[in-house]
Residue frames relative to the residue before (quaternion, step in Angstrom):
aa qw qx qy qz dx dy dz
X 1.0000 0.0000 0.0000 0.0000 0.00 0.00 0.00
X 0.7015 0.5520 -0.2908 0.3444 3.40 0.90 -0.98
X 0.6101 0.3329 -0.3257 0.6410 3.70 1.48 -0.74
X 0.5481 0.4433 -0.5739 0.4168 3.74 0.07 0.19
X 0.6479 0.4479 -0.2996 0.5384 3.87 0.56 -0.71
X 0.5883 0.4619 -0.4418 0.4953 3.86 0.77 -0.07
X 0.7418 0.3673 -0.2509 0.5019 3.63 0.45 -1.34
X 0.4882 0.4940 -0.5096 0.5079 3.82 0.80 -0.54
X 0.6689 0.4397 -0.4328 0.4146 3.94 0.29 -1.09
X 0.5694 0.5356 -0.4388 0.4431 3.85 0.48 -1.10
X 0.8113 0.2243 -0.3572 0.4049 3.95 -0.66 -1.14
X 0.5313 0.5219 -0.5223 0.4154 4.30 0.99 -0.47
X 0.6506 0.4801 -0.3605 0.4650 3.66 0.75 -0.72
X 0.6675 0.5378 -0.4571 0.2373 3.53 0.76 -0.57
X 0.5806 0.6608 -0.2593 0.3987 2.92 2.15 -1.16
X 0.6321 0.3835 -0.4505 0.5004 3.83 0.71 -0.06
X 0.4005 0.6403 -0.5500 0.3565 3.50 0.48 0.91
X 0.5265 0.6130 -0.1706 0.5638 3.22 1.66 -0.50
X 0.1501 0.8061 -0.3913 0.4178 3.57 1.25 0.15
X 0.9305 0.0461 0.1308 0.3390 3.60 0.18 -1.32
X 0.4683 0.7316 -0.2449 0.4308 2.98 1.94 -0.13
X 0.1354 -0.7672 0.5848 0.2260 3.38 -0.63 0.22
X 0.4904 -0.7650 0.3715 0.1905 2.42 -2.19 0.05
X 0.4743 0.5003 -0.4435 0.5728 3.26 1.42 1.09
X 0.8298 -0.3208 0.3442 0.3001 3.51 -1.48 -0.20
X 0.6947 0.4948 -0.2715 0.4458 3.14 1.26 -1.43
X 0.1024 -0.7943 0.5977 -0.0367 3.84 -1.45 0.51
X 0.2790 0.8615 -0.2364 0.3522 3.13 1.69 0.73
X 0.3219 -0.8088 0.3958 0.2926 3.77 0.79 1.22
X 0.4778 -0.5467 0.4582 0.5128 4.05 -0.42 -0.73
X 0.6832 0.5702 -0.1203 0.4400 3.06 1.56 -1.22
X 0.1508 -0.8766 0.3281 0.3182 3.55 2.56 -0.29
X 0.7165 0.3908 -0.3745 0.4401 3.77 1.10 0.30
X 0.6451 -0.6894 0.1932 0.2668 3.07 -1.33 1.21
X 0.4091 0.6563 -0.4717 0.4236 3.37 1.36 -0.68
X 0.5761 0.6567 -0.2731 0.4029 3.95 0.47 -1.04
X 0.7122 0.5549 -0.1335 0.4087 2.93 0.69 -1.71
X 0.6636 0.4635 -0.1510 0.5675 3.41 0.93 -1.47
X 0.7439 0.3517 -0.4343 0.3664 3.46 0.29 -1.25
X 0.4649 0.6047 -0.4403 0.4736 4.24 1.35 -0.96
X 0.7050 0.3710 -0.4215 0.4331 3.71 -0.11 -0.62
X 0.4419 0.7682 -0.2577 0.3851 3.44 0.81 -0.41
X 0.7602 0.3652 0.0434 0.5356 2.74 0.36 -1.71
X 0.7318 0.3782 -0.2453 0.5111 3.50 0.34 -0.91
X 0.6273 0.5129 -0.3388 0.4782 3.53 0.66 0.21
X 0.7451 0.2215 -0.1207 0.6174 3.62 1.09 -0.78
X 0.7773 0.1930 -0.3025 0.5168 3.87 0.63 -0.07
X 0.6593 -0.5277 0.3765 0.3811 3.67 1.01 -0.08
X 0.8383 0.0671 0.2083 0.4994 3.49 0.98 -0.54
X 0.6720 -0.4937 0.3836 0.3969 4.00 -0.40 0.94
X 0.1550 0.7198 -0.6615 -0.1422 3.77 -1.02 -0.02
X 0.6677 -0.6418 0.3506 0.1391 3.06 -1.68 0.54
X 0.4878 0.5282 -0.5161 0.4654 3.83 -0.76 0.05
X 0.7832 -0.3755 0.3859 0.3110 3.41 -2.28 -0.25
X 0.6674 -0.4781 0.3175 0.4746 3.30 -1.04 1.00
X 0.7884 0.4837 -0.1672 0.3413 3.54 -0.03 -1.62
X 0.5983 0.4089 -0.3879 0.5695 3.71 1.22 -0.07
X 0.5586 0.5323 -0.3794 0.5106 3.62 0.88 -1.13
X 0.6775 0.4182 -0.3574 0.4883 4.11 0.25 -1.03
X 0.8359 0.2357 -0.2596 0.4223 3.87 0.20 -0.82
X 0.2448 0.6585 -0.4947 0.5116 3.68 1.12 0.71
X 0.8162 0.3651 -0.1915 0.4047 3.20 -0.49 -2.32
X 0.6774 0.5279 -0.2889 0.4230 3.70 1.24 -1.00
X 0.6518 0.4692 -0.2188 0.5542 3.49 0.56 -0.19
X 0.4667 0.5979 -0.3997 0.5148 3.47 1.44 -0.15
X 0.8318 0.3161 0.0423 0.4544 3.21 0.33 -2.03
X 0.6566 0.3095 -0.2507 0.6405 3.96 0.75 -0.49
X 0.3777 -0.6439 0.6242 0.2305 3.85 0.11 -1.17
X 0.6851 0.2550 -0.0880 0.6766 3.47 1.18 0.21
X 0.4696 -0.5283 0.6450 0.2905 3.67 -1.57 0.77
X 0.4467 -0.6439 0.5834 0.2131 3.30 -1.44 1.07
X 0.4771 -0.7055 0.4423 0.2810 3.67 -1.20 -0.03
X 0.4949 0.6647 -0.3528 0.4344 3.87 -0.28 0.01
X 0.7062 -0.5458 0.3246 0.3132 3.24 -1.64 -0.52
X 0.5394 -0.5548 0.2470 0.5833 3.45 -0.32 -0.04
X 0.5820 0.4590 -0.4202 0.5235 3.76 0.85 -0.34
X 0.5961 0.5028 -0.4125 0.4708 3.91 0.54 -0.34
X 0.7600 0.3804 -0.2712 0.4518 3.50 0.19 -0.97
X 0.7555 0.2583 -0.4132 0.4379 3.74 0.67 -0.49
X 0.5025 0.6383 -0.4505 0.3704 3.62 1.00 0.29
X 0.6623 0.3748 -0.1346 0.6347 3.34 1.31 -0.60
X 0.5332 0.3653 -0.5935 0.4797 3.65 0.73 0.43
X 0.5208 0.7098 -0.3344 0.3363 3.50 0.64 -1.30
X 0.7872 0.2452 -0.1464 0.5466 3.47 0.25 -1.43
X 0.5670 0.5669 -0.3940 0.4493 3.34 0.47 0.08
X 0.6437 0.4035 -0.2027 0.6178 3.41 0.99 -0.51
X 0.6426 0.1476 -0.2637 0.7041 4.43 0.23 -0.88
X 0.9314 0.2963 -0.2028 0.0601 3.07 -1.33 -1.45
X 0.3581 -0.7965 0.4425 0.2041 3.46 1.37 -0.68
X 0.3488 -0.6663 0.4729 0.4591 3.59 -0.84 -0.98
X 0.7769 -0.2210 0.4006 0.4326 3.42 -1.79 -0.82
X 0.6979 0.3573 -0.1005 0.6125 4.06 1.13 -0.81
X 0.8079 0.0652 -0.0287 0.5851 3.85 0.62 -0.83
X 0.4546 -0.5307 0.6951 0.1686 3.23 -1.44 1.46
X 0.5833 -0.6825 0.3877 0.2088 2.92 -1.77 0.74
X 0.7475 -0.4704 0.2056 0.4216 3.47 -1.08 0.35
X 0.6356 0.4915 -0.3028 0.5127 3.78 1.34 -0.92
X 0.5866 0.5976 -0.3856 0.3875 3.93 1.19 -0.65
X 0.7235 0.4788 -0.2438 0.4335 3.35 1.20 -1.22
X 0.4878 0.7187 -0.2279 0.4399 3.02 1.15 -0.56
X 0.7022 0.4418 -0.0770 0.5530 3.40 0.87 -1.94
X 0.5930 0.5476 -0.2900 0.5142 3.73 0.77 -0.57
X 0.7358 0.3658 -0.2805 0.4960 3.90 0.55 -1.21
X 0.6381 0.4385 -0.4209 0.4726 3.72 0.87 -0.50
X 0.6521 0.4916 -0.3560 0.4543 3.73 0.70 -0.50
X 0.6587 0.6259 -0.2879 0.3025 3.31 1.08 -0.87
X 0.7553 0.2135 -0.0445 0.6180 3.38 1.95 -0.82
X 0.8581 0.1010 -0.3057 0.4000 3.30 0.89 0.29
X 0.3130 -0.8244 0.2794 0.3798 3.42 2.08 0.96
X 0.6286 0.4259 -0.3879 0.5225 3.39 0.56 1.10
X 0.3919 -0.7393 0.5476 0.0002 3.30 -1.55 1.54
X 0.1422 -0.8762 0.4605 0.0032 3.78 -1.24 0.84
X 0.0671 0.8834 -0.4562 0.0840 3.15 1.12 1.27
X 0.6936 0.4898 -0.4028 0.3417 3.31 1.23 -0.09
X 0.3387 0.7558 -0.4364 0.3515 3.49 1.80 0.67
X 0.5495 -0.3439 0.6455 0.4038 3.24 -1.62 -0.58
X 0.5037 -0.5951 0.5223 0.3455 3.68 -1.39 0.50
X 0.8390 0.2215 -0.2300 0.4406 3.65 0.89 -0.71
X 0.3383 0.5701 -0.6121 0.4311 3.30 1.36 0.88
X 0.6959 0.4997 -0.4092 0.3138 3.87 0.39 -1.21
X 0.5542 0.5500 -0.4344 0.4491 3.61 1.23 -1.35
X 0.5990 0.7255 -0.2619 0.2150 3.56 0.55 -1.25
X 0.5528 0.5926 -0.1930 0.5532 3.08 1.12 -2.23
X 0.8315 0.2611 -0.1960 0.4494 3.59 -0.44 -2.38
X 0.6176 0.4219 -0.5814 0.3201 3.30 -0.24 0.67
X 0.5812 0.5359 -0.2828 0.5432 3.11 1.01 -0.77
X 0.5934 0.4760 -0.3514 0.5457 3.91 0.60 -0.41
X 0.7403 0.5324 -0.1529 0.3809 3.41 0.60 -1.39
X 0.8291 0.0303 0.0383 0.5570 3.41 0.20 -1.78
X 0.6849 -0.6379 0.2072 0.2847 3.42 0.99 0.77
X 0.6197 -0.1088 -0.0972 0.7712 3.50 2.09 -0.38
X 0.8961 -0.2523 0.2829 0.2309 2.90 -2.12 0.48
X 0.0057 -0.6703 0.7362 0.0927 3.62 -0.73 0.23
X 0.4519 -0.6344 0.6172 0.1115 2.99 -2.23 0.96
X 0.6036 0.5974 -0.3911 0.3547 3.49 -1.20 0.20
X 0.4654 -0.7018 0.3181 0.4355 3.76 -0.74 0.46
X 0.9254 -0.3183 0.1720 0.1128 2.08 -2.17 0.85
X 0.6753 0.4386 -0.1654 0.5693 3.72 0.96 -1.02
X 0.7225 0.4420 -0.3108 0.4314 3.73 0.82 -0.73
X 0.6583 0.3098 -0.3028 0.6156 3.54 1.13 -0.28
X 0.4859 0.4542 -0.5657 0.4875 4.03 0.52 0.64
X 0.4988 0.5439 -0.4499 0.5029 4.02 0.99 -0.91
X 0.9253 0.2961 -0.1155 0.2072 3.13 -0.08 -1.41
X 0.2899 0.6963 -0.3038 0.5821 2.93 1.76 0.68
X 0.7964 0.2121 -0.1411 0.5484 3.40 0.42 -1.13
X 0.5751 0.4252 -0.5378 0.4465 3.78 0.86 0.10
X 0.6793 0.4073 -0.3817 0.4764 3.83 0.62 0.14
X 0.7278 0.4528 -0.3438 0.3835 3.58 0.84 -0.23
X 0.7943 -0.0210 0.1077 0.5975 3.20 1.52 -1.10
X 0.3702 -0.8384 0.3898 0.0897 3.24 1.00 1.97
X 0.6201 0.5884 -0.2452 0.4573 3.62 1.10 -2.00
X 0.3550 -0.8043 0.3988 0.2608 3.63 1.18 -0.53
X 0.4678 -0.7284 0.4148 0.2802 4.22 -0.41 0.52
X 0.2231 -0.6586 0.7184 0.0193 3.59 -1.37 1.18
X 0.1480 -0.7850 0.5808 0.1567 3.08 -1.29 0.75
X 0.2191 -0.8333 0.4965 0.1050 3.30 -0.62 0.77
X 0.4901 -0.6757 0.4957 0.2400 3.80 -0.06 1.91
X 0.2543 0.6277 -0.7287 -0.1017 3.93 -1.07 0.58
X 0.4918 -0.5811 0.5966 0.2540 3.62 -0.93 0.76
X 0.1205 0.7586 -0.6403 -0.0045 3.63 -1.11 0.14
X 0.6215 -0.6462 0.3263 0.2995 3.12 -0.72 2.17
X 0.4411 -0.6184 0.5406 0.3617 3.93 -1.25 0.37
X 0.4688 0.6139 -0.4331 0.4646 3.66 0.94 -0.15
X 0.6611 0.5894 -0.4147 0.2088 3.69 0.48 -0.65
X 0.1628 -0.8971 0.3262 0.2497 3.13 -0.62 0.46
X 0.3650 -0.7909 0.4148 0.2631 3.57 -0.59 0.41
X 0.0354 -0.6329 0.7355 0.2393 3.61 -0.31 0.38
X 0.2128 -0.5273 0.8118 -0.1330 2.68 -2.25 1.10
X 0.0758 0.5512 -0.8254 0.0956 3.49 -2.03 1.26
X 0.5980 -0.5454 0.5501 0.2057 2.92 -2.11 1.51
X 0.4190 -0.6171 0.6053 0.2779 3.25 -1.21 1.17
X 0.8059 0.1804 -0.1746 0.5362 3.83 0.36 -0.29
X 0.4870 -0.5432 0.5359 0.4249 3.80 -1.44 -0.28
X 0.2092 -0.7151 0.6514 0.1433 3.53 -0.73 0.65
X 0.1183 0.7905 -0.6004 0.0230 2.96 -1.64 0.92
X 0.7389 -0.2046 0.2914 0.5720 4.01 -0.95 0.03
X 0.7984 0.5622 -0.0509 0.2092 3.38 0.29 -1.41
X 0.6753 0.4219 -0.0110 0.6049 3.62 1.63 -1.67
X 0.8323 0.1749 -0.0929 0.5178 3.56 1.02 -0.83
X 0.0179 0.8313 -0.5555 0.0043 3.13 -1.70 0.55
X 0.6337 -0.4305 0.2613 0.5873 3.61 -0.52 0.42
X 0.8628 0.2467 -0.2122 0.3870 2.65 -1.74 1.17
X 0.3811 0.6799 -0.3184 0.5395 3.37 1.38 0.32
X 0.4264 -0.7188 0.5228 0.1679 3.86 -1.10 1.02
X 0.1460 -0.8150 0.5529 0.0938 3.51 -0.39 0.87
X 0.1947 -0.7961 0.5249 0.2297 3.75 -0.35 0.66
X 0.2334 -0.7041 0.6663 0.0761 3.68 -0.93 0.31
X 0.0449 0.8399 -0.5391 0.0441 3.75 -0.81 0.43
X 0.3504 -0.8651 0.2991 0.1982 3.49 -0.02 1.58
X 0.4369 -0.6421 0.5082 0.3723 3.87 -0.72 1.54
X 0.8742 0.2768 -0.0724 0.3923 3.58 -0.04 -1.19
X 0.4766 -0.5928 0.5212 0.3869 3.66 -1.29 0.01
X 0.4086 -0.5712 0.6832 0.1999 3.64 -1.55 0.59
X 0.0793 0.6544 -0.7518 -0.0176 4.19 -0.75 1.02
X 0.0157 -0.7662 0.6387 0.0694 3.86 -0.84 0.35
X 0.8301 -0.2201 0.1715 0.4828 3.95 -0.30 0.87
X 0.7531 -0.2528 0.1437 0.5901 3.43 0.61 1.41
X 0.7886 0.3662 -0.3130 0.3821 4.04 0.04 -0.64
X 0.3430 -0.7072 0.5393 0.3023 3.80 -0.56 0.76
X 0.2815 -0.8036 0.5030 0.1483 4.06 -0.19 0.80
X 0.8400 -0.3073 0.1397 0.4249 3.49 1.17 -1.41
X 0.6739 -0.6351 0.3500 0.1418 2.78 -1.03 1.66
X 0.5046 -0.5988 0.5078 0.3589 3.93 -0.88 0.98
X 0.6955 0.2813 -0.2668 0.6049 3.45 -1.43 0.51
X 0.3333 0.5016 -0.6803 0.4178 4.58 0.02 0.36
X 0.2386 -0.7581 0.6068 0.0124 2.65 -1.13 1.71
X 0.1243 -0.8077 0.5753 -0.0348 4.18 -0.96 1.21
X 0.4183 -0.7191 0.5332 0.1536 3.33 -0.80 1.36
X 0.1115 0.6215 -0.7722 -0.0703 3.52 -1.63 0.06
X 0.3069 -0.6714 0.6419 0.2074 3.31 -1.53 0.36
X 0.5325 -0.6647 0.5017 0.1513 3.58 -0.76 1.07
X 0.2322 0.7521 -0.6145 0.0534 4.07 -0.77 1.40
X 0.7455 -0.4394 0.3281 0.3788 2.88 -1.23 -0.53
């Protein structure tokens, strides 16, 4: 049960990859340049949602959010490495949303990709140590999982064929009225996902889209 609840964490974590994606064709920043583009995903992962001002305050903000400190490098260096630092991790360390996605599953077998990054830190602490803690964002995910799971979290890669299919229902009714561009769309999976012996996902797995034109 316990590695099924690890690899279940892995594909829920894949789903908050969906964070920033939309749901049409178009991928067009407002700002139409990619730096923008990258730094918005950014942002909308860890604060919920684009913020405003100049690129280079908006980059050493979001960085000081999550590290506590301005990274070094270029601006394409530093948001390349915020990015992966947040989905993709490395070859030795899972990424910052995986570890994350694991400690909420780990105590309340449910996942919240359709949160803010420092709402969830927020919440499991509060669940955990009873109030908030201060400080960034990555140093209180560590310290999260050294109290939840000391032994510490492997991720184990399962590939899952592009043919699969997902059934998917709207968590709400959408209409003219409730939604607009740029708006989160929830999805919630009808069926479970088994792939060669590992259970992947759980009915009701909850997938983001972002609402365009």
């Amino acid at each position: 049960m316990k590695s099924n609840s690890f690899i279940l964490a892995i594909v829920l974590f894949l789903c908050a990859a969906f964070y920033a994606a939309p749901a049409s064709a178009s991928d067009q920043s407002v700002d139409g340049g990619p730096a923008f583009q990258t730094l918005e995903r950014i942002e909308t992962i860890v604060y919920g949602a684009p913020q405003g001002g100049g690129l280079l305050a908006r980059l050493n903000n979001v960085e000081k959010e999550v590290f506590g400190r301005e990274l070094p490098g270029s601006l394409t260096e530093r948001q390349t490495a915020m990015l992966s630092f947040l989905e993709k991790g490395t070859t030795t360390q899972p990424s910052l949303l995986f570890k994350l996605s694991v400690a909420e599953w780990a105590v309340t077998q449910s996942v919240h990709p359709e949160l803010s990054l420092a709402k969830r830190v927020d919440t499991m602490e509060a669940i955990t140590e009873g109030t908030v803690q201060g400080g960034a964002l990555a140093s209180r995910i560590e310290r999260l999982m050294t109290k939840l799971l000391p032994e510490g979290v492997i991720a184990t890669p399962v590939t899952i064929p592009a043919s699969t299919v997902l059934k998917t229902e709207l968590a709400q009714t959408l209409t003219v009225r409730n939604v607009k561009v740029d708006d989160k769309i929830v999805l919630k999976l009808i069926d479970e996902i088994v792939l060669i012996r590992h259970w992947l996902l759980r009915r009701e797995a909850v997938f983001l889209r972002i609402l365009q034109k």
